[in-house]
N, C-alpha and C positions, 0 to 999 in steps of 0.2 A: 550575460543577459538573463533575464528571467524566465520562466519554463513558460509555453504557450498555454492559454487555463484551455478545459475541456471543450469540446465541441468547437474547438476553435479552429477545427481542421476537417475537412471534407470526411476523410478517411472515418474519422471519427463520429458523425453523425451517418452517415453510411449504417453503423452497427446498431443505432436505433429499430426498434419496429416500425412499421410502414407509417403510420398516422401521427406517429411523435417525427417521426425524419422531414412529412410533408408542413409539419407545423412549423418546426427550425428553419426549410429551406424557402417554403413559399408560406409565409404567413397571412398572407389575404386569404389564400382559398381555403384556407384551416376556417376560414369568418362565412365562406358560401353557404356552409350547410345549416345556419343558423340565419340567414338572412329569409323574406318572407318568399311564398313560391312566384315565380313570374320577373322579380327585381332583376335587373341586366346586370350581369355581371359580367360582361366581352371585358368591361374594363381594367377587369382581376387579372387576365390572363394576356396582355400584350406582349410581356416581354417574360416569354418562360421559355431559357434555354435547356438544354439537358443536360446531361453530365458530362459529357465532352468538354463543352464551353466553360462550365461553371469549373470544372479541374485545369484547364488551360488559365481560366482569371485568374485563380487560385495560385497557380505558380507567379504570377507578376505579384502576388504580394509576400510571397516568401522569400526570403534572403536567401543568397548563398556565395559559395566564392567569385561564382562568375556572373552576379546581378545583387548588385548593394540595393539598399533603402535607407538613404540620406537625409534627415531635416538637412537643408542646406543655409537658412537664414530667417530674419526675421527684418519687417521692413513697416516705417511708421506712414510713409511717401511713396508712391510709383516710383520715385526716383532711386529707389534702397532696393526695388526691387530686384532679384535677380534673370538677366536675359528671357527673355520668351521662347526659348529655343523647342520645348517640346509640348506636344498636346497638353492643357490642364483641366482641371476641375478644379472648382471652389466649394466650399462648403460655408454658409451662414445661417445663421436663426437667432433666436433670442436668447440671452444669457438665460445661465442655469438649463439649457435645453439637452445639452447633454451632449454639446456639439463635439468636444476632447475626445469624450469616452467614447466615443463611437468612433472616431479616427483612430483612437488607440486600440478600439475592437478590429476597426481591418486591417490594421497593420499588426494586430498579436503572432502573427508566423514570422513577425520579425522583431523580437524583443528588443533587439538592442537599440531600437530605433526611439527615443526618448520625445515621449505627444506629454503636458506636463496639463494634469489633471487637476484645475484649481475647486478649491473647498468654497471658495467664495466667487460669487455670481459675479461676471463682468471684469474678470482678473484679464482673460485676454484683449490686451488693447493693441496688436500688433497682427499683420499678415504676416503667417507662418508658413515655410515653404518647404514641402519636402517632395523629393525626385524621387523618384520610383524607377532603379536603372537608368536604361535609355529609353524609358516606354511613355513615363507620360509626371507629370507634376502634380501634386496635391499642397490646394491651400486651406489651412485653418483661418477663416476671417475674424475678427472681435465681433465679441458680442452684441446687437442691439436690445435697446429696454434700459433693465434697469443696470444704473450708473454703467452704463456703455461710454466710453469716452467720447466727449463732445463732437469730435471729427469723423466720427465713424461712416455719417453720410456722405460726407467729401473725401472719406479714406475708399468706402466701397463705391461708388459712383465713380468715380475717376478710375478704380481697378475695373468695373465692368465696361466702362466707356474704351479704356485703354489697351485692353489685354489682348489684343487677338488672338491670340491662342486658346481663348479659354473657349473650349467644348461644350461645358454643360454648368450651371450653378443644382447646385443640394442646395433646398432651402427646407432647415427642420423644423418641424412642429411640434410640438410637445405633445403626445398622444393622450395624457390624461385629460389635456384642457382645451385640447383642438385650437383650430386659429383662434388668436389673439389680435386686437387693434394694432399692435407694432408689425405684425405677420402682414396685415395687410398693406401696408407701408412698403415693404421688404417688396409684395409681390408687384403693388403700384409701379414699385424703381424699375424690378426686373418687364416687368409687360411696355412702360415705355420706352425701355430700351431696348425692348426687342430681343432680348436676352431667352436664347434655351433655358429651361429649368425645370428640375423635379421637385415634389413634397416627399419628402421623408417624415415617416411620423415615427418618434422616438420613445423610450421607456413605455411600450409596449406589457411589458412586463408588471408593471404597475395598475395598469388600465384595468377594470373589470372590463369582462365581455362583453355588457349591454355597453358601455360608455365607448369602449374600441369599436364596436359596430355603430353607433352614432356619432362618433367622430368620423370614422371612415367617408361612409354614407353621406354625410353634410359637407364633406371636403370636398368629393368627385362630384356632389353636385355644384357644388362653389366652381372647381375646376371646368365642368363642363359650359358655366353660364356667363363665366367671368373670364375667364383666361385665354391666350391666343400661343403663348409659348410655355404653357407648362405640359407638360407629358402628361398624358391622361390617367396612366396609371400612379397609383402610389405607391410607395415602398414603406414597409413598417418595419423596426429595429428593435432591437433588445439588446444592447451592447453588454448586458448581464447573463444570458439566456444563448445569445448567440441569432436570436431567430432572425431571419433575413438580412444576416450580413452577411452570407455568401452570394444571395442574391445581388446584393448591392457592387461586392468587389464585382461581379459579371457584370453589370451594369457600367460601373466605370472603366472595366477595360473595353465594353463596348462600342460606349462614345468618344472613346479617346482613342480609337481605331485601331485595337489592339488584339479583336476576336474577330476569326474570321468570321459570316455571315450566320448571325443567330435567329432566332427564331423574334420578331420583334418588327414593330408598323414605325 
């Protein structure tokens, strides 16, 4: 398999200085001290575990002899799908969002684990299914937008209507460009079905600061005035950078009830 890239492991952001370590791990509150004096920000800080929690997640996505990390299958129908036997999560957004790379960021402590990173926007047309030991399943959805395959609303609809197992939906944003028309679409599906769900905002790393503080800022307030099942806070990613994907791995071993009681509403 291939070598894990830097920072891809706790241990190793660890050896950062304090202010670069707090930007990798919790990248919203790296945005507090630039926001205006008075702005609420209880929203930045919902769901901050410690280190305890965040090195326990951390071990659910590393491999080893005795806990694999399997892509187990790939499925065009509910019917292809494999068993609902364990806690899941899904992940979906809009093609080109960056939805691979970022799965392939939380799964980097387990290389050999093959997430297939296409060059061309809307390549994934298929729910992709990888188990994580006996702890919890991760789905890759296909892309919405552009040239998403024509089913895509009857492929994810029917998986959200059908899955019981599924814990939480990631629905990514693209952070340079904040929500988009299709984004809202995504969330219309997820808020009438009554569907849990978080905003992850992705390519982080691209965004200037003024535009990542006004995406931010316009989204929590989208979430707080529009939405009944999204989690209030956001998560932001860098799947280049590393920043807040260890947050994220604590997060999904969280709702998949896989950490004991963290610090979180």
């Amino acid at each position: 398999g291939r070598a894990a890239p830097p920072l891809a492991a706790l241990s190793q952001v660890l050896r950062l200085e304090r202010s670069r370590r707090t930007g990798i791990v919790f990248p919203l509150q790296k945005l507090e001290r630039y926001l205006a004096p008075g702005t609420d920000t209880a929203r930045f800080r919902l769901f901050q575990p410690g280190l305890a929690a965040l090195q326990r997640a951390e071990a659910l996505f590393r491999s080893d002899r005795g806990h694999s990390i399997d892509y187990v299958s790939s499925a065009v129908r509910m019917d292809h799908a494999p068993p609902p036997t364990l806690p899941e999560v899904c992940f979906i957004g809009r093609s080109n969002v960056g939805k691979s790379s970022l799965i392939r960021a939380l799964f980097s402590l387990a290389p050999e684990v093959e997430v297939r990173v296409s060059k061309t926007p809307g390549h994934t047309k298929k729910m992709n299914f990888f188990k994580v030991g006996k702890y919890f399943t991760l789905v890759d959805m296909p892309g919405y937008g552009y040239r998403a395959p024509q089913d895509f609303v009857e492929m994810v609809e029917a998986y959200l209507q059908e899955r019981h197992n599924l814990k939480r939906t990631f629905l990514l944003v693209d952070g340079v460009v904040g929500l988009q028309k299709t984004d809202h679409i995504a969330v219309d599906m997820l808020e009438e079905f009554g569907m849990p769900y978080v905003m992850v905002l992705t390519k982080i790393d691209r965004a200037s600061r003024g535009v990542l503080l006004k995406n931010v800022l316009e989204i929590q307030e989208f979430v707080k005035e529009n939405t009944q099942g999204c989690f209030p806070q956001l998560f932001l990613v860098s799947s280049v950078e590393f920043s807040g994907v260890h947050l994220l791995r604590c997060f999904v071993a969280h709702v998949t009830g896989n950490l004991p009681t963290v610090e979180a509403s």
